[in-house]
C-alpha positions in Angstrom: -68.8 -12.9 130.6 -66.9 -12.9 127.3 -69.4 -13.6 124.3 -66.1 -15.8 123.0 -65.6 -17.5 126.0 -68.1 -20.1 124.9 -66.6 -20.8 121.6 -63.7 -21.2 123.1 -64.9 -23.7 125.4 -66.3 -25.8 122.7 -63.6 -25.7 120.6 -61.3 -27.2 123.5 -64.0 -30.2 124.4 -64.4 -31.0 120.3 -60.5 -30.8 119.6 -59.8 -33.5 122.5 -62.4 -35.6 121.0 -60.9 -35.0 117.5 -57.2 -35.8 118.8 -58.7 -38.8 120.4 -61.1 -39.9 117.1 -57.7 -39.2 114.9 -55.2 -41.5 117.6 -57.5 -44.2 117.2 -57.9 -43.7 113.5 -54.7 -44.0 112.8 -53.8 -47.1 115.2 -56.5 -48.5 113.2 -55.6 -47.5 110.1 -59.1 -45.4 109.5 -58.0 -42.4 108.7 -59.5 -43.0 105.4 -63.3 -43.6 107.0 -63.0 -41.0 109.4 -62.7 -38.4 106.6 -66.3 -40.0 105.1 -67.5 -39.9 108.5 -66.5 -36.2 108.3 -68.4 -35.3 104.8 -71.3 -37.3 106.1 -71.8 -35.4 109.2 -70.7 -31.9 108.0 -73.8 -32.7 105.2 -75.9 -33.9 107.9 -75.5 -30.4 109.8 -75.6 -28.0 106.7 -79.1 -30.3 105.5 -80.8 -31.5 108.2 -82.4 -28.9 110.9 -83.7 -32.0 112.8 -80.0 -33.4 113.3 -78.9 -30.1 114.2 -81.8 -29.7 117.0 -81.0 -33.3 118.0 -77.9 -32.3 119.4 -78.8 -29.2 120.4 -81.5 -30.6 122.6 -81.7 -29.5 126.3 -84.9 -31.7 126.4 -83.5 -35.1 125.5 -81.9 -37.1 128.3 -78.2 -38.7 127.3 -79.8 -41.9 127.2 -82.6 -40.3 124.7 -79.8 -38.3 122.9 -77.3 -41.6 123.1 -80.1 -44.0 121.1 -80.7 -41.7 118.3 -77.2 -41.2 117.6 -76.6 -44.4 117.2 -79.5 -45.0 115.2 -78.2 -42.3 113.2 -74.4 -43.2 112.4 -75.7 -46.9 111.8 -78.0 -45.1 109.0 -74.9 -43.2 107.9 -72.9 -46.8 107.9 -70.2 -44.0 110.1 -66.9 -45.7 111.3 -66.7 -48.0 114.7 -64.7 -45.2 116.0 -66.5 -42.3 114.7 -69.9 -44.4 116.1 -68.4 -44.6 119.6 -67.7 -41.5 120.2 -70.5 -39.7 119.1 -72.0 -42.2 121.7 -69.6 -41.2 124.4 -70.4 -37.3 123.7 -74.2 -38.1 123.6 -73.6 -39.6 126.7 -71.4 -36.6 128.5 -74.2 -34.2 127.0 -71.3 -33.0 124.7 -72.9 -33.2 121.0 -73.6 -29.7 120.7 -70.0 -29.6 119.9 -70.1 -31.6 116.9 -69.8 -28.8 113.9 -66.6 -27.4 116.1 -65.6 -31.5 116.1 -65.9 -32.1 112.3 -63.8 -29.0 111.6 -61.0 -30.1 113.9 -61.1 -33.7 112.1 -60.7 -32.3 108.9 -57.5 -29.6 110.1 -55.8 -33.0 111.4 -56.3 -35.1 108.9 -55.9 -32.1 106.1 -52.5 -31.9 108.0 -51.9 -35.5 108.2 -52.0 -35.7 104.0 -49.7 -32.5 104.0 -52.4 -29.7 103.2 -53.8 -27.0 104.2 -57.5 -25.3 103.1 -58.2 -22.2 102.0 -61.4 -20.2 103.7 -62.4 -18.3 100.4 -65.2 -15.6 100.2 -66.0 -15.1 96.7 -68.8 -12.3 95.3 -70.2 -15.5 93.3 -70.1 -18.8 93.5 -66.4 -20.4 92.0 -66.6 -22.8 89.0 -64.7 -26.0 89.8 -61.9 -24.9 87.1 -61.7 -21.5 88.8 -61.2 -23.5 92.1 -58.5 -25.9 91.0 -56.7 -23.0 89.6 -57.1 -20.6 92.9 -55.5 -23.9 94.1 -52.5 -24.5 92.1 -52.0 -20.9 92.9 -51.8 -21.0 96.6 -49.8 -24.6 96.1 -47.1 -22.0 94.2 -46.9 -19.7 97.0 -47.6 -21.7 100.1 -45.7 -24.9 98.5 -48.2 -27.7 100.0 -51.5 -29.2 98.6 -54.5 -26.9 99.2 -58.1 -27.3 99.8 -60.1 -24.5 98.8 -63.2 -24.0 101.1 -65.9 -21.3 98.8 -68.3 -19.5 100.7 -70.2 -16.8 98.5 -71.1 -12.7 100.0 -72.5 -10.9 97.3 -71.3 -8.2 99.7 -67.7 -8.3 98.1 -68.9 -6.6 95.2 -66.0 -8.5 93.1 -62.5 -10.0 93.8 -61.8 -12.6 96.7 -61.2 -12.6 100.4 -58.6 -15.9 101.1 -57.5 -16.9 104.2 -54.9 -19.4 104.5 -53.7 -19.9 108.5 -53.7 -16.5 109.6 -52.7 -15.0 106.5 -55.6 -13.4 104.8 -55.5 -11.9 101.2 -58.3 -9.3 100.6 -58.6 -8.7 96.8 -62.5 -7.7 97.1 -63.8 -4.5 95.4 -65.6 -4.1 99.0 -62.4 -3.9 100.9 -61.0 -1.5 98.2 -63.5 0.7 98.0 -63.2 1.1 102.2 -60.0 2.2 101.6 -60.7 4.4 98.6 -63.3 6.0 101.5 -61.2 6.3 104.5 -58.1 8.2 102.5 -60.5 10.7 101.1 -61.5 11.6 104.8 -57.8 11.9 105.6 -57.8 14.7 102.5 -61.0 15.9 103.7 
């Protein structure tokens, strides 16, 4: 079997849930708390190992699974919407999804407002000044708002890898120096 055939999989189920969560949101007009919901589950999975084995857990039953959800978005004060269907996926054993689900929520509502994010890979973490301007920068280029996204990979050496879409930009003293290596065994 395909290693990315599972990925795949889950990113199907957690992008018809996010459609779905995003319809409603908008009927409603939630888009607004949806996007909390969003930061409050996206910290709730980077800061709490219990949360992520919650929904990770083949030993809970749905009902189990279902409870403690709820529990957990009326603790969070989450949207109706957001509430229900975390209830629903609980329910259809489909929470394991949920990181794949908060990333497809914040694509549609990033292009709901007209923006886009920008995965950056920096050798150090970005000030917030060097992050407005990376962004005013791609806003030139790409000509629509952009959220930068930092991740840090001391790896990199210096310089920045961006991805926009599927354009990437690789500035990174890494990259450069993999060239600098490969053309000297083409002289060689």
């Amino acid at each position: 079997m395909d290693v990315s055939e599972p990925v795949s999989i889950s990113q199907g189920i957690a992008q018809r849930y996010a459609t779905a969560i995003i319809d409603l949101a908008k009927e409603g007009k939630g888009l607004k708390a949806v996007e909390g919901d969003v930061d409050a589950l996206d910290a709730a999975l980077t800061e709490s190992s219990e949360f992520v084995d919650l929904i990770n857990s083949p030993v809970l039953s749905r009902e189990e699974q279902a409870t403690a959800m709820a529990a957990i978005a009326k603790k969070m004060k989450l949207s109706p919407t957001m509430t229900n269907t975390l209830g629903l996926m609980a329910e259809k054993r489909r929470l394991f999804v949920l990181p794949q689900l908060t990333a497809a929520l914040r694509a549609a509502i990033a292009e709901d407002k007209g923006e886009v994010t920008a995965e950056v890979t920096a050798a150090k973490a970005m000030t917030k000044a060097q992050q407005d301007k990376l962004a005013k920068a791609l806003k030139a280029t790409i000509g629509k708002d952009v959220k930068v996204n930092v991740a840090v990979d001391e790896a990199l050496i210096g310089g920045l890898v961006v991805k926009v879409g599927s354009k990437m930009i690789d500035t990174s003293i890494a990259s450069k120096l993999d060239a600098l290596q490969n053309s000297m065994k083409e002289v060689g």
